[in-house]
N, C-alpha and C positions, 0 to 999 in steps of 0.2 A: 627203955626203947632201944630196940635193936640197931645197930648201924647197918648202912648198904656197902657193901664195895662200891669200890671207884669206878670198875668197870658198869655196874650200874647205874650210879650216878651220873656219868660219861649217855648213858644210852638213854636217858632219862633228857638230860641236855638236847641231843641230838635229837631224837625223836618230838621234842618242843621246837624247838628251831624249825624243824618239818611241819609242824600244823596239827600235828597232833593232837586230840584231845586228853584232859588225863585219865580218862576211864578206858580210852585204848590205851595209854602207854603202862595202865597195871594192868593189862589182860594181858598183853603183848609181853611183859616182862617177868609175869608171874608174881608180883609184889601188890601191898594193899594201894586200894587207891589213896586215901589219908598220906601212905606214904610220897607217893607222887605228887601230891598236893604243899607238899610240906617243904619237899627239895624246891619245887616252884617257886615256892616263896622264897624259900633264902637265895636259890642262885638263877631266876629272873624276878626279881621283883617288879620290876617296867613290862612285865610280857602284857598285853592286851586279852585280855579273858574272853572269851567263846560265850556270844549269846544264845542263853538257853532257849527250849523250843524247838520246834522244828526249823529247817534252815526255810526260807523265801525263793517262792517259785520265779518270784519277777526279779530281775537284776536291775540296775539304775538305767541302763538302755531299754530296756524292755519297756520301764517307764517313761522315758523319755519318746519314747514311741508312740505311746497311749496316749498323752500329752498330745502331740503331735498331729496324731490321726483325729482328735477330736477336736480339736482348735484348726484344721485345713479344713475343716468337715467332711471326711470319709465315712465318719461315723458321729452319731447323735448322743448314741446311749450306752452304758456299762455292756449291758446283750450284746450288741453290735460288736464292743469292743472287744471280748470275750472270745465269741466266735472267730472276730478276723486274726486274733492271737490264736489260736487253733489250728486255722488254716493256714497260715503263713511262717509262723515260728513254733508249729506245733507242740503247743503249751498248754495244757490242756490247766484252766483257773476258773473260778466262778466270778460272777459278773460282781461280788461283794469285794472280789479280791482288788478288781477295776476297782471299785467305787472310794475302796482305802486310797489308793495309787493315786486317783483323780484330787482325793480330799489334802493329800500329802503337796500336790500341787497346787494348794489355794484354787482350786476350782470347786464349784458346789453346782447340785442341781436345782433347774426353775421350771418352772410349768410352762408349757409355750403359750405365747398370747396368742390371741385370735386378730388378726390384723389382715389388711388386703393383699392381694398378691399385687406385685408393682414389677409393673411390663417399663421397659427402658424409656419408654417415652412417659410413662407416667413420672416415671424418678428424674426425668430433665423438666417436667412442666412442673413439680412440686419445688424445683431445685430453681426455676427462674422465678416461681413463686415466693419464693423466701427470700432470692435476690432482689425484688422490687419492693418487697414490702420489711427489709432488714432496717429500717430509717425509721420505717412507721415508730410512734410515742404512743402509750397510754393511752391519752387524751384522743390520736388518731384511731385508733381501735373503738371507741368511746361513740365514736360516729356512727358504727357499725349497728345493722338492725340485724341478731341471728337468725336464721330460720331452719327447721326441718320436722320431716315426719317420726314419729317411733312406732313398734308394733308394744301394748305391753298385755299380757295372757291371765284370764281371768283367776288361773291356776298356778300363781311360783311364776318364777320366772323361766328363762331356757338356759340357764347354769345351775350351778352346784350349789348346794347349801350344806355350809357344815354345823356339827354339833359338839358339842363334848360328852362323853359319859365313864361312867364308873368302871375301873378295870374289873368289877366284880359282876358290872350286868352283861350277863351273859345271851345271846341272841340279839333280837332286835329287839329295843324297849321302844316304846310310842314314838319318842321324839325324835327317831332316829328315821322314822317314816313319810315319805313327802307323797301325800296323797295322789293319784292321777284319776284320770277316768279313760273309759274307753275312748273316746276321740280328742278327749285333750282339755276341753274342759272350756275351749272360744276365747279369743281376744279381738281388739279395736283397734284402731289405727288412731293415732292422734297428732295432730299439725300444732307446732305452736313457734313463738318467735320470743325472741330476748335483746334486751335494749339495755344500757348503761342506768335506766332510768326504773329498772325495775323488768319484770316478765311481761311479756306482749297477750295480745287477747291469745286462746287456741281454741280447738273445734276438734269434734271428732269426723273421722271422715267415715260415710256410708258412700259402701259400693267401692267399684274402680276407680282409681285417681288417675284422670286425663286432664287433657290442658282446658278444657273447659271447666272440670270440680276447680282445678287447680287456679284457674284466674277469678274463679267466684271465689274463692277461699280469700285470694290476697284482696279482693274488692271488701268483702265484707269482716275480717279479719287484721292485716296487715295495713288499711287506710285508718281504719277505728284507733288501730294501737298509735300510729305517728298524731292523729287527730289527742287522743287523750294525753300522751307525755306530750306536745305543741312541740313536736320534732318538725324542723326545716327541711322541706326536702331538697331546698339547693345545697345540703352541708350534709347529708346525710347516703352511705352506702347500705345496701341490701346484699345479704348475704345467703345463698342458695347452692345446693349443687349439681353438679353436671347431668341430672334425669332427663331423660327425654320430654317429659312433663314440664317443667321450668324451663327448658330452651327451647320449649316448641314456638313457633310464629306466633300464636296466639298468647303465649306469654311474655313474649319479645315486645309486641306492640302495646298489651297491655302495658307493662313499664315503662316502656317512651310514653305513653299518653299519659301515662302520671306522673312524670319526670322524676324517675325513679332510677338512681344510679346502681347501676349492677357490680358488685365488686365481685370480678372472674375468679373464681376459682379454681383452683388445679384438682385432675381428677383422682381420685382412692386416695381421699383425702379427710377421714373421719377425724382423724389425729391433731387436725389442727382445728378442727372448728369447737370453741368451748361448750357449743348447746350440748352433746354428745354426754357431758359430764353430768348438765342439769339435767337429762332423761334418768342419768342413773340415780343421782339427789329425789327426783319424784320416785323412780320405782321403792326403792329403799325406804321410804315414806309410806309406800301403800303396800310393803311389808312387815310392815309394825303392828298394821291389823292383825288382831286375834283371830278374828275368823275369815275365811274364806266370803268373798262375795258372792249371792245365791245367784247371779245370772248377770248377764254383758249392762244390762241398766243399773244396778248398784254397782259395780266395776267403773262405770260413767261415771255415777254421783262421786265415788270420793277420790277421781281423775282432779272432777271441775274443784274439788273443796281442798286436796290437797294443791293442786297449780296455784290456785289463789291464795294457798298462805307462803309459798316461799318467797321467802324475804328479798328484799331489792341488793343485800348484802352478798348475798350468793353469784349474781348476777354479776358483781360489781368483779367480784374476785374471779370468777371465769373469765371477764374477760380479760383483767389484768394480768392474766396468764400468756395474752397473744404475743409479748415480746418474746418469754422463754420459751416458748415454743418453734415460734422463727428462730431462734438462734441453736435449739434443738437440730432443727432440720436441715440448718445450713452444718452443723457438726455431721450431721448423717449422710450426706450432701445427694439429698433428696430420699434417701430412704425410709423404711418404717422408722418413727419417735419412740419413747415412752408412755407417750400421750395416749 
């Protein structure tokens, strides 16, 4: 093995201390790189060795920017981020190179949920709503009769349905396919109520619901379910919300004349009422069928056959959800929940 001069060895030293790599300091010096690699080791052995690769478009500020812009909400998404680093610190990265950055910061992405839009007085009337009822007990909730409408579509439902398939089929294979038809294929509207004591009668609704469908609904419907579980009506609230339908005159005096307590509700308020959840427990239910129902009357029949088998247990557990939920929303302090 040949030796270097000193003067070598010296500029070898020097050009490492500089930042050098050692593939330029044997191009740079004329000698192998092995060799330069060699002196390294004997006369810095503590030096910090050069991560291979290309070097990293983003600096730790860069990152810390990203960070930044997406948690003040300037921007939503990797795109977004990507671009406004283009524009501003003209840096030209792909939105994957965001998405490392993002993940490097304990941030992951989620789907947006579908939730209401909440106007400032909404979020004080949700936010005095959780103030009055933060005390409420189990047992207080218990009292509570739920009520509301769904739409549910003879065809799937109006989300997404996912599948799994083989990385090997290629195209679309059958089950990958969610039938449609030209207009959609019809749906019902369905009224029903829930009680501590089990599901309340429900009905489907034909036609427009106005405040007359809607007090013949609660006459022939809502009196029958408190008549069959021997619910009290001086110990018991009714749970409805802010439609114009339920607080028209005519449903106002119907409940006084049946001394029927109304518990108010605050409005864009899906999130805290548990019925919301038994809609999706029934739909989920009448997706387990194998086949499609051939028309809006068999879509009926296994409505009425599924309502009537969900267990009184399911009930019990929605509502025993009203405390977390109140105490959800006073965390949110009146904002959208989880829920």
């Amino acid at each position: 093995m040949k030796k270097i001069s000193k003067d070598i060895e010296n500029s070898i030293i020097s050009l490492l201390d500089k930042g050098l790599s050692s593939r330029k300091i044997a191009v740079q010096l004329g000698v192998s790189h092995s060799t330069v690699m060699r002196e390294c080791a004997r006369l810095r052995p503590n030096a910090q060795k050069q991560k291979a690769g290309r070097p990293a478009k983003l600096t730790i500020a860069d990152k810390r920017n990203i960070v930044r812009n997406l948690t003040s909400g300037k921007a939503d998404t990797a795109v977004q981020l990507a671009k406004d680093l283009k524009g501003s610190a003209k840096i030209e990265i792909s939105p994957d190179t965001v998405r490392r950055a993002l993940k490097e910061a304990g941030l992951k992405a989620v789907t947006k949920k579908k939730k209401p839009c909440l106007k400032p007085r909404h979020i004080r009337q949700r936010l005095e709503f959780a103030l009055r009822h933060q005390h409420w007990t189990v047992d207080d909730w218990k009292r509570v009769i739920w009520s509301d409408e769904t739409k549910i579509n003879r065809l799937g439902s109006d989300g997404r349905d996912w599948v799994w398939k083989k990385k090997t089929d290629y195209g679309l294979v059958d089950k990958e396919i969610k039938g449609t038809t030209k207009f959609g294929g019809g749906n019902l509207m369905f009224w029903g109520c829930m009680t501590a004591q089990g599901i309340g009668y429900g009905c489907r609704i034909d036609g427009r619901m106005n405040a007359e469908l809607y007090t013949s609904i609660l006459d022939d419907y809502l009196l029958p379910t408190i008549k069959y579980y021997k619910l009290k009506r001086n110990k018991l609230f009714f749970q409805q919300d802010g439609d114009s339908k339920h607080t028209s005159k005519a449903a106002r005096k119907w409940l006084n004349d049946n001394k029927i307590t109304i518990l108010e509700w605050p409005p864009q308020s899906p999130d805290l009422n548990p019925i919301e959840h038994l809609w999706h427990h029934l739909k989920r239910r009448l997706a387990n069928y194998k086949t499609e129902p051939r028309g809006i009357l068999e879509l009926w029949e296994r409505v009425e056959a599924e309502w009537d088998k969900i267990p009184t247990d399911v009930c019990i557990n929605l509502i025993e959800s009203m405390p977390r939920r109140i105490e959800a929303l006073l965390k949110a302090k009146g904002k959208n929940t989880k829920y």
